[in-house]
Backbone and ligand atoms as CSV (ligand in chain L), in Angstrom:
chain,resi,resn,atom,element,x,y,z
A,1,UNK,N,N,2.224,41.352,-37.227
A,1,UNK,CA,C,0.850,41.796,-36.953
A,1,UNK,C,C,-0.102,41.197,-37.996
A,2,UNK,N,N,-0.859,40.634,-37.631
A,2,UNK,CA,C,-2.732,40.174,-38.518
A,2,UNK,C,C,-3.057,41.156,-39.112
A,3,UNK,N,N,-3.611,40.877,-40.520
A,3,UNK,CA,C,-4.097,41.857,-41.581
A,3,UNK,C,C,-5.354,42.627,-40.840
A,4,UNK,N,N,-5.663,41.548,-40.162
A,4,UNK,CA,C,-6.987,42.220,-39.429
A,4,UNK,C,C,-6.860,43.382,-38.179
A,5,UNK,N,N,-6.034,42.902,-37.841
A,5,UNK,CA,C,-5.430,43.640,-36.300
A,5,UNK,C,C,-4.561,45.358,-37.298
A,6,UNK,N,N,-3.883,44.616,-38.529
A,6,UNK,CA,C,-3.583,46.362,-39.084
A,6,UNK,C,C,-4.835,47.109,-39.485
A,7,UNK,N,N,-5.603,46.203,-40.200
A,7,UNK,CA,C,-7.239,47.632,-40.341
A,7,UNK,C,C,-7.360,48.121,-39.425
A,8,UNK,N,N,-7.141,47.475,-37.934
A,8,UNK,CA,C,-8.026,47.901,-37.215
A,8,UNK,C,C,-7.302,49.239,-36.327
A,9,UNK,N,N,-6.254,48.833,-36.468
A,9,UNK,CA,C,-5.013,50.240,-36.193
A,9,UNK,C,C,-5.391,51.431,-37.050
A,10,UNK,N,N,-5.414,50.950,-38.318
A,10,UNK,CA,C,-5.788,51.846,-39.375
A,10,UNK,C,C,-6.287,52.672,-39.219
A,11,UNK,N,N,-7.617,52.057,-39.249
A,11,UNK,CA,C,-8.708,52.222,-38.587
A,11,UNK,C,C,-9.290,53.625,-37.216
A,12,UNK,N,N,-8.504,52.965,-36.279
A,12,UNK,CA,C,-8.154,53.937,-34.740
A,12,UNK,C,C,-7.603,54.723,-35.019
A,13,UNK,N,N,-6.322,55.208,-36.239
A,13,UNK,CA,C,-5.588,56.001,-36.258
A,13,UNK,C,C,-6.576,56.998,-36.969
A,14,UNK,N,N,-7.417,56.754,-37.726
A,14,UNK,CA,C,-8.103,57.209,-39.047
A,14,UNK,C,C,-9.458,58.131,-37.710
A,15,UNK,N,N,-9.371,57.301,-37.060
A,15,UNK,CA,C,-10.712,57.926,-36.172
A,15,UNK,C,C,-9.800,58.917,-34.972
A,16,UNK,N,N,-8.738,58.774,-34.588
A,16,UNK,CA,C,-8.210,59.780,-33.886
A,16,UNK,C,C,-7.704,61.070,-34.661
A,17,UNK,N,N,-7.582,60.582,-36.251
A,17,UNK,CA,C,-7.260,62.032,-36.592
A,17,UNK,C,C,-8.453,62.834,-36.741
A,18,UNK,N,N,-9.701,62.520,-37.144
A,18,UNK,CA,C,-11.040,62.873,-37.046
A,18,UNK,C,C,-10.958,63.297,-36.011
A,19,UNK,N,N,-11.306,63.246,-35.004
A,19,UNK,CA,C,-11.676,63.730,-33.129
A,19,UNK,C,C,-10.976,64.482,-32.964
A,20,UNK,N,N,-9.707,64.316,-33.332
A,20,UNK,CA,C,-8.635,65.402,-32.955
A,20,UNK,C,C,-8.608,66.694,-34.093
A,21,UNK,N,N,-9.084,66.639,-35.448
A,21,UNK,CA,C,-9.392,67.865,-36.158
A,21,UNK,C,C,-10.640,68.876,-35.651
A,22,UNK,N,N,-10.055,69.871,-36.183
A,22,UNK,CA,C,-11.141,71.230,-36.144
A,22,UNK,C,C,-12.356,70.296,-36.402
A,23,UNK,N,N,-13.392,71.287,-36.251
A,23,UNK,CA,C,-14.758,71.143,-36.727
A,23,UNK,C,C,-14.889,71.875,-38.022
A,24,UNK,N,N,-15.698,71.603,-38.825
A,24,UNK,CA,C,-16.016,72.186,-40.114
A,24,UNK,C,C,-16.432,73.441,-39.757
A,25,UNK,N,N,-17.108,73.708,-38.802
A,25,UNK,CA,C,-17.952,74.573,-38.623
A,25,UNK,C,C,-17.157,75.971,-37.733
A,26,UNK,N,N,-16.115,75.525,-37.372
A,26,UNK,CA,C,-15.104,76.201,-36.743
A,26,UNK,C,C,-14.446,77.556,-37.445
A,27,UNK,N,N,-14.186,76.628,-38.603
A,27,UNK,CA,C,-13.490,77.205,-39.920
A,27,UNK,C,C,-14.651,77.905,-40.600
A,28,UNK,N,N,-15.441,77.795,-41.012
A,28,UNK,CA,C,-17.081,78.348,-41.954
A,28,UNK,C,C,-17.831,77.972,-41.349
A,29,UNK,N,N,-18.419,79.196,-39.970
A,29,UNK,CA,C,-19.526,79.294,-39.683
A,29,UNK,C,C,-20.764,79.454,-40.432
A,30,UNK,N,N,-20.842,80.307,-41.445
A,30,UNK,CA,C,-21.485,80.668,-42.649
A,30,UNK,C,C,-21.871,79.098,-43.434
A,31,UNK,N,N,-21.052,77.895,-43.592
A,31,UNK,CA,C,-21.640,76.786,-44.511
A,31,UNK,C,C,-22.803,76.160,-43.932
A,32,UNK,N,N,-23.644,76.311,-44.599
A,32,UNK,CA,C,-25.068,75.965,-44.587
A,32,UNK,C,C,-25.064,74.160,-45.233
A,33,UNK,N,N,-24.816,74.031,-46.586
A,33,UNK,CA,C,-24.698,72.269,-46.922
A,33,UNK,C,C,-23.825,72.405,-47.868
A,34,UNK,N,N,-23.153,71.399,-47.945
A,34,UNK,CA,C,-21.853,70.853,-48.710
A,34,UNK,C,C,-22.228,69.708,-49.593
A,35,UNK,N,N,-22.248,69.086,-50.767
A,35,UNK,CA,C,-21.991,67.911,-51.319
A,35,UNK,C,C,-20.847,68.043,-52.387
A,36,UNK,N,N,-20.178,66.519,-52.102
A,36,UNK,CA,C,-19.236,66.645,-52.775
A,36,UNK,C,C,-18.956,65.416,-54.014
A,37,UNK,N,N,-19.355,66.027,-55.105
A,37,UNK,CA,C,-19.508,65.097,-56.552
A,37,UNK,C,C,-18.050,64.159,-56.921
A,38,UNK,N,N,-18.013,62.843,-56.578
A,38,UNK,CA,C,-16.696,62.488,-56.764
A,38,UNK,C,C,-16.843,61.314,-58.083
A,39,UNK,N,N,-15.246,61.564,-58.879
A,39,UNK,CA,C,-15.196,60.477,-59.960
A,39,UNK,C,C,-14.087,59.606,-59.702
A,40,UNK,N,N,-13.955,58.508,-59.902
A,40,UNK,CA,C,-12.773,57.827,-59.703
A,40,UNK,C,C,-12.531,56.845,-60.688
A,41,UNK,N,N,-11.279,56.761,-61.590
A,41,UNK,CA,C,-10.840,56.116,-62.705
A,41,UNK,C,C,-9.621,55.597,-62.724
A,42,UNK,N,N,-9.523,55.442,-63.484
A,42,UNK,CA,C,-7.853,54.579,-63.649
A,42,UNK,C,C,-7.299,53.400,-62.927
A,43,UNK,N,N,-5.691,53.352,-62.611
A,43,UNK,CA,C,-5.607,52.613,-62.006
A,43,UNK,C,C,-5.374,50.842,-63.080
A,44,UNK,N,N,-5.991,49.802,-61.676
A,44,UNK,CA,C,-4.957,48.394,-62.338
A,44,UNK,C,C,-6.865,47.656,-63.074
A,45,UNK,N,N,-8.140,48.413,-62.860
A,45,UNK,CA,C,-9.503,48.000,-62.979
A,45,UNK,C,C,-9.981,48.875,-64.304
A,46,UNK,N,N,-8.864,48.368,-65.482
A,46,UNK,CA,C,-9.248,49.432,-66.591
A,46,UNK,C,C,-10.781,49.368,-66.911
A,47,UNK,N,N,-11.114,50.507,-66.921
A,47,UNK,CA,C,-11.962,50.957,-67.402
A,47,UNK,C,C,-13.166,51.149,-66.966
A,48,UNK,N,N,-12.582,51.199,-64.927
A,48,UNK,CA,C,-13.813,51.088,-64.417
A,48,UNK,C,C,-13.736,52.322,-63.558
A,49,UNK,N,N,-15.153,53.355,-64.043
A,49,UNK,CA,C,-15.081,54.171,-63.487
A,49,UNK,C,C,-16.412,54.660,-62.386
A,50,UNK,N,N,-16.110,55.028,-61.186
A,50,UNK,CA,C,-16.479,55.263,-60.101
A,50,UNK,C,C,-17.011,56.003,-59.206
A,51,UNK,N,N,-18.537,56.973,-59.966
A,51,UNK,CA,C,-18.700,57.884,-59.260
A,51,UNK,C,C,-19.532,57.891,-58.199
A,52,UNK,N,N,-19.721,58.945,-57.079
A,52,UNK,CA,C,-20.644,58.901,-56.214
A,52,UNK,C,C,-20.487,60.204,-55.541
A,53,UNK,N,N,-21.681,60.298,-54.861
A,53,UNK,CA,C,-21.534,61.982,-54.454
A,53,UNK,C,C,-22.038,61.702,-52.578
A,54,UNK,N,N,-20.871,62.670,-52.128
A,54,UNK,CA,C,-21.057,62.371,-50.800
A,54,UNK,C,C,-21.567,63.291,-50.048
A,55,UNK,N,N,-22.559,63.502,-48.866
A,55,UNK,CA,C,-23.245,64.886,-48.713
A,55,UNK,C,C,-22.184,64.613,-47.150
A,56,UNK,N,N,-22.105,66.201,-47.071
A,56,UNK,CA,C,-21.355,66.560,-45.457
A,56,UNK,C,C,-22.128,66.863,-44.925
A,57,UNK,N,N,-22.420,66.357,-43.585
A,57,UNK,CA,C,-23.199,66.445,-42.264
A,57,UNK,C,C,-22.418,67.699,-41.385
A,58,UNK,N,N,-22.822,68.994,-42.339
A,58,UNK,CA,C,-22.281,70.271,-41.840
A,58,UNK,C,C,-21.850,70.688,-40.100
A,59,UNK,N,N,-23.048,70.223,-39.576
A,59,UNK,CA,C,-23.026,70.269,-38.432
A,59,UNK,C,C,-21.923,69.663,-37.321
A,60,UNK,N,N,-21.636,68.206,-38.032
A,60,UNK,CA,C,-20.879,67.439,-36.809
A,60,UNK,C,C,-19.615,67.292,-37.867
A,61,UNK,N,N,-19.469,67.432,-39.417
A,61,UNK,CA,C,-18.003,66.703,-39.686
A,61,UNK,C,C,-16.964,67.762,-39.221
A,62,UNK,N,N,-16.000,66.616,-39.512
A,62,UNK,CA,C,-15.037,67.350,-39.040
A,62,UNK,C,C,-14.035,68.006,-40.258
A,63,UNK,N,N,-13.136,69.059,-40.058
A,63,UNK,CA,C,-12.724,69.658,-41.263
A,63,UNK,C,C,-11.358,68.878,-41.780
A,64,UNK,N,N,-11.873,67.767,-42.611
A,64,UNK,CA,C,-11.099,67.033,-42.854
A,64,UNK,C,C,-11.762,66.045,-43.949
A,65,UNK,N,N,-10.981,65.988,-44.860
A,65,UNK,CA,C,-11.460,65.230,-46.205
A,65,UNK,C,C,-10.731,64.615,-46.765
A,66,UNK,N,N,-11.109,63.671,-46.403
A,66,UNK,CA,C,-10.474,61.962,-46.892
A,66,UNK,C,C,-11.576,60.567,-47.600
A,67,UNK,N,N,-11.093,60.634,-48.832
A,67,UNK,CA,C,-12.238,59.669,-49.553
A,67,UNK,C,C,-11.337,58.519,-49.910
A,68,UNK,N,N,-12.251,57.369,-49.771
A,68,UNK,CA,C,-11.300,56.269,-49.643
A,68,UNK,C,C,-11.183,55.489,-51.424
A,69,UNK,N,N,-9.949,54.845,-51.424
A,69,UNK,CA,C,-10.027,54.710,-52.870
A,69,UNK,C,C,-10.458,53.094,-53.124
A,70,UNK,N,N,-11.157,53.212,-53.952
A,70,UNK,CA,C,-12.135,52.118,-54.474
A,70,UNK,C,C,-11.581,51.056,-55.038
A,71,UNK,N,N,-10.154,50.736,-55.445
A,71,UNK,CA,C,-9.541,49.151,-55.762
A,71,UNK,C,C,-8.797,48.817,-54.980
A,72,UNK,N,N,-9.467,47.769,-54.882
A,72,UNK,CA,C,-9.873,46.277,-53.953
A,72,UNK,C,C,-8.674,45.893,-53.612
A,73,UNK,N,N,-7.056,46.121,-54.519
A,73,UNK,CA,C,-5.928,45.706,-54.816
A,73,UNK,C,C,-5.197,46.770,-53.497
A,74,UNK,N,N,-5.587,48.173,-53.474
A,74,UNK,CA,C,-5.432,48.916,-53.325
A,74,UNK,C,C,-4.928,49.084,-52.158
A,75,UNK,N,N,-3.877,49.613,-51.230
A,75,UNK,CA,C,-3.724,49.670,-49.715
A,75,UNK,C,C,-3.295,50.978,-49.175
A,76,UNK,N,N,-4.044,51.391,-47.966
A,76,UNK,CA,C,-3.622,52.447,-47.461
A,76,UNK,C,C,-3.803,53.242,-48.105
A,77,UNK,N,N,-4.886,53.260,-49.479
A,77,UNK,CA,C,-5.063,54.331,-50.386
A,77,UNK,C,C,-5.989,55.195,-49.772
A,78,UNK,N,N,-6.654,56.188,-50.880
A,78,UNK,CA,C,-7.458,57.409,-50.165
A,78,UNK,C,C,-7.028,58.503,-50.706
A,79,UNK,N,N,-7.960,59.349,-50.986
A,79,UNK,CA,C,-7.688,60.776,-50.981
A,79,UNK,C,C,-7.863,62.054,-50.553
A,80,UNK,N,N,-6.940,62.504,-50.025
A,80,UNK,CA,C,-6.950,63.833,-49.271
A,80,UNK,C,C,-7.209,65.150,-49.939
A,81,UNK,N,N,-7.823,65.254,-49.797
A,81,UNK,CA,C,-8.596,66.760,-50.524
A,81,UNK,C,C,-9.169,67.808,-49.604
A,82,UNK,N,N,-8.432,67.613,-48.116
A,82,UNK,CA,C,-8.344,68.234,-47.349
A,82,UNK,C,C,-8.115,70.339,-48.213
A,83,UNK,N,N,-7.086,70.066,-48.109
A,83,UNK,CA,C,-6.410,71.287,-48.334
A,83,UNK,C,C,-6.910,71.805,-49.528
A,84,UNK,N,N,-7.418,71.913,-50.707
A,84,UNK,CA,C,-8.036,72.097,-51.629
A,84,UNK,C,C,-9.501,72.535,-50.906
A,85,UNK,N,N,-10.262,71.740,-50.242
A,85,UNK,CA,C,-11.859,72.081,-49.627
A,85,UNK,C,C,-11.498,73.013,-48.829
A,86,UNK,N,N,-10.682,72.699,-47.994
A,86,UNK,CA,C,-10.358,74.177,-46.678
A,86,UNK,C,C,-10.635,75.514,-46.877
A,87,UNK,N,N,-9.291,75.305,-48.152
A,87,UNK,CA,C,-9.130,76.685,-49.122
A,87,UNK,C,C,-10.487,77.152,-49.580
A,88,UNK,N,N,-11.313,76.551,-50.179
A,88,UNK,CA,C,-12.295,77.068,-51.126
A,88,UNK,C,C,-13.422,77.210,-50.048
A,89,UNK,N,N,-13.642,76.533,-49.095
A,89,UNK,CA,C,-14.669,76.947,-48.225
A,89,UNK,C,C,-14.539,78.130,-47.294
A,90,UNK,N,N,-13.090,78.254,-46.601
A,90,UNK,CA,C,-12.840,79.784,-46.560
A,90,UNK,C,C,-13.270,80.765,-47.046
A,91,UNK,N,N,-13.109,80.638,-48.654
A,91,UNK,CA,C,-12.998,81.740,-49.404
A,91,UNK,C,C,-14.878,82.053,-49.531
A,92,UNK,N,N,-15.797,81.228,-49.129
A,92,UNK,CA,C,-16.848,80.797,-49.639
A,92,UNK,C,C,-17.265,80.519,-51.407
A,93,UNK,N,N,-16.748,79.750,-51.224
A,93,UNK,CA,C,-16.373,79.287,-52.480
A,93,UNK,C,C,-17.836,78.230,-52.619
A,94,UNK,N,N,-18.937,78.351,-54.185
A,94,UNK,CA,C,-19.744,78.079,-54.061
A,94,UNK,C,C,-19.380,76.090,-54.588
A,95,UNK,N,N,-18.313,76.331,-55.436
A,95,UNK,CA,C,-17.997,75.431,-56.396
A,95,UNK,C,C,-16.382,75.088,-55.972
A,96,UNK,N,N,-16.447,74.177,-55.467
A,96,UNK,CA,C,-14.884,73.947,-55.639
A,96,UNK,C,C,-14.597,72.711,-55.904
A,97,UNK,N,N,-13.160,72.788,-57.149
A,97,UNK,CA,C,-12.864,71.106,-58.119
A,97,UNK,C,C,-11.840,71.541,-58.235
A,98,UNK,N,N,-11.371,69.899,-58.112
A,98,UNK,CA,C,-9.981,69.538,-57.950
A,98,UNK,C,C,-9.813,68.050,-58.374
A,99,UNK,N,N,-8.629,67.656,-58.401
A,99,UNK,CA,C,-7.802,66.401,-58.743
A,99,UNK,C,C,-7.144,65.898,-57.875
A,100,UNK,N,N,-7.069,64.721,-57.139
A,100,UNK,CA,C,-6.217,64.243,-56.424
A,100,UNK,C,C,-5.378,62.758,-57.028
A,101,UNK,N,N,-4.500,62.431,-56.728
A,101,UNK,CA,C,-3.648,60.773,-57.414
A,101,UNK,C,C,-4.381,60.210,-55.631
A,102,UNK,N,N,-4.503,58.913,-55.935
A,102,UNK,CA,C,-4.326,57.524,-54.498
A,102,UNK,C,C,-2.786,58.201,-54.353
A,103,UNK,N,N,-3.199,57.932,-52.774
A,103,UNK,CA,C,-1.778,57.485,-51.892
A,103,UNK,C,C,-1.436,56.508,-51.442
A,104,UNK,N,N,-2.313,55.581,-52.288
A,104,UNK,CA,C,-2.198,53.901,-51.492
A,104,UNK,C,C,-0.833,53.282,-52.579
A,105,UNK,N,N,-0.812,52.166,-52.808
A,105,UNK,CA,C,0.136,51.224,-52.911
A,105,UNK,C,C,-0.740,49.912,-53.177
A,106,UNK,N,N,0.242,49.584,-54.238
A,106,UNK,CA,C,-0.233,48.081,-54.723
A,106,UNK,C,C,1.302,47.477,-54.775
A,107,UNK,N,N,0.531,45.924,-54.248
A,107,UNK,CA,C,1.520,44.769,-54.719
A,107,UNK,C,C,3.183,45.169,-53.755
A,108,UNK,N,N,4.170,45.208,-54.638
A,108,UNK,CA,C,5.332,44.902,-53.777
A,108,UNK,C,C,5.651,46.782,-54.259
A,109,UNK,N,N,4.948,47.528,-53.405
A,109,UNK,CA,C,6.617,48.827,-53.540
A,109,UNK,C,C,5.623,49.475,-54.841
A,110,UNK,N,N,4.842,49.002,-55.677
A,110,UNK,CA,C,4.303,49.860,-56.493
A,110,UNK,C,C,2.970,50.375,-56.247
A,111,UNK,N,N,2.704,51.857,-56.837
A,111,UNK,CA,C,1.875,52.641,-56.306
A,111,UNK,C,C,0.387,52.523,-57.128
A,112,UNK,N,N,-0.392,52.665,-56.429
A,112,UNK,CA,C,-1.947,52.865,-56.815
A,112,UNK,C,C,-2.064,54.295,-57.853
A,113,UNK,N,N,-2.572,53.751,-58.963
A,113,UNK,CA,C,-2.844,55.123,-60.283
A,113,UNK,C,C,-3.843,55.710,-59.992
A,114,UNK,N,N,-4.564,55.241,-59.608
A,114,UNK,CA,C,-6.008,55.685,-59.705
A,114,UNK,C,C,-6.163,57.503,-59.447
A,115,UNK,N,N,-6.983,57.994,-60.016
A,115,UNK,CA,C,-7.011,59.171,-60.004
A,115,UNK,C,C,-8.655,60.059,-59.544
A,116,UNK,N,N,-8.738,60.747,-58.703
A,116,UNK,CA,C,-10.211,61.162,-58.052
A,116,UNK,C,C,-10.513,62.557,-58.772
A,117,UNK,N,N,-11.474,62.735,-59.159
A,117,UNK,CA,C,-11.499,64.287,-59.821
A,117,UNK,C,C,-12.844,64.414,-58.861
A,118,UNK,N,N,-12.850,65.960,-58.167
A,118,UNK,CA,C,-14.111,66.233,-57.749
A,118,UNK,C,C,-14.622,67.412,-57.339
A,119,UNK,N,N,-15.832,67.804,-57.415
A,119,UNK,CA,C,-16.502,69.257,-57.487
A,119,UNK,C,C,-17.664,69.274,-56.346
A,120,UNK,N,N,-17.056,70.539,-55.572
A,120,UNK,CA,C,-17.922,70.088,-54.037
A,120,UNK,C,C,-18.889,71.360,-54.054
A,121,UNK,N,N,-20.028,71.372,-54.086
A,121,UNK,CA,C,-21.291,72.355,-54.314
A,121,UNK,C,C,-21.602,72.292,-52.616
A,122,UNK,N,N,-20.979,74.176,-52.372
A,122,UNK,CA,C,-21.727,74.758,-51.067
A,122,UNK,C,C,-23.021,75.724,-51.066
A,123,UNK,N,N,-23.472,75.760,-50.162
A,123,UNK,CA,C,-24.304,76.776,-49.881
A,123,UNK,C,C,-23.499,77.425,-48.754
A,124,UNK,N,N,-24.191,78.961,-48.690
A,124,UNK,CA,C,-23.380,79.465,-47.339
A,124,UNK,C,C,-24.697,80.796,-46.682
A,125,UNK,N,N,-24.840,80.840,-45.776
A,125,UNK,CA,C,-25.667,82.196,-44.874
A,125,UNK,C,C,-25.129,83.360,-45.232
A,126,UNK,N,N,-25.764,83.791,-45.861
A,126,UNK,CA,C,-25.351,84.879,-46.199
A,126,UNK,C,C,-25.429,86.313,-45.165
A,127,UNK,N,N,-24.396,87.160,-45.490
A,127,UNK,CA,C,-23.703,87.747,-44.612
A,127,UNK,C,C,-23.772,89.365,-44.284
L,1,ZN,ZN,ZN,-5.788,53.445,-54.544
């Protein structure tokens, strides 16, 4: 298979698990806006570190959190911080931080270091 033809699987697979998850809103009717403060470090790009903050489109995302990891070397990486946000938005949780490792892979068989730390600021309707 073409490197291009696997993104693009990737890709389809990455967008069918989206469509096919809950709605955010399913789970926390109550979340009003979400942003989620992300850092990203380590890894084979010493010393280059990576932040950015991503806002959730409350309305349409879906309940599912996957941030993609930022070296270039990097494959099939990303981080799931699914289960960590779930939890804390349940709970209405105003603040929720956590740590995730890449699940990607570098080079032959060895794994991506890189490491995501991040703190997701909700609002919620109060009740
Ligand atoms: Zn990675």
């Amino acid at each position: 298979m073409s490197k291009s033809r696997e993104a693009a699987e990737r890709f389809a697979e990455r967008r069918r698990r989206e469509d096919e998850s809950q709605r955010l809103l399913e789970l926390q009717p109550d979340l009003l806006t979400c942003r989620i403060d992300v850092t990203e470090g380590g890894g084979s790009v010493t010393g280059s570190e990576v932040a950015h903050t991503r806002t959730v489109i409350v309305e349409r995302a879906p309940a599912l959190f996957v941030i993609p990891c930022h070296d270039s070397a990097c494959r099939d990486g990303g981080y799931d911080i699914t289960n960590e946000m779930l939890r804390g938005l349940r709970s209405k949780q105003s603040e929720i931080e956590g740590e995730n490792r890449c699940m990607g892979s570098i080079g032959n068989g060895g794994s991506c270091t890189r490491i995501l730390k991040f703190k997701a600021i909700s609002t919620y309707r109060a009740s």
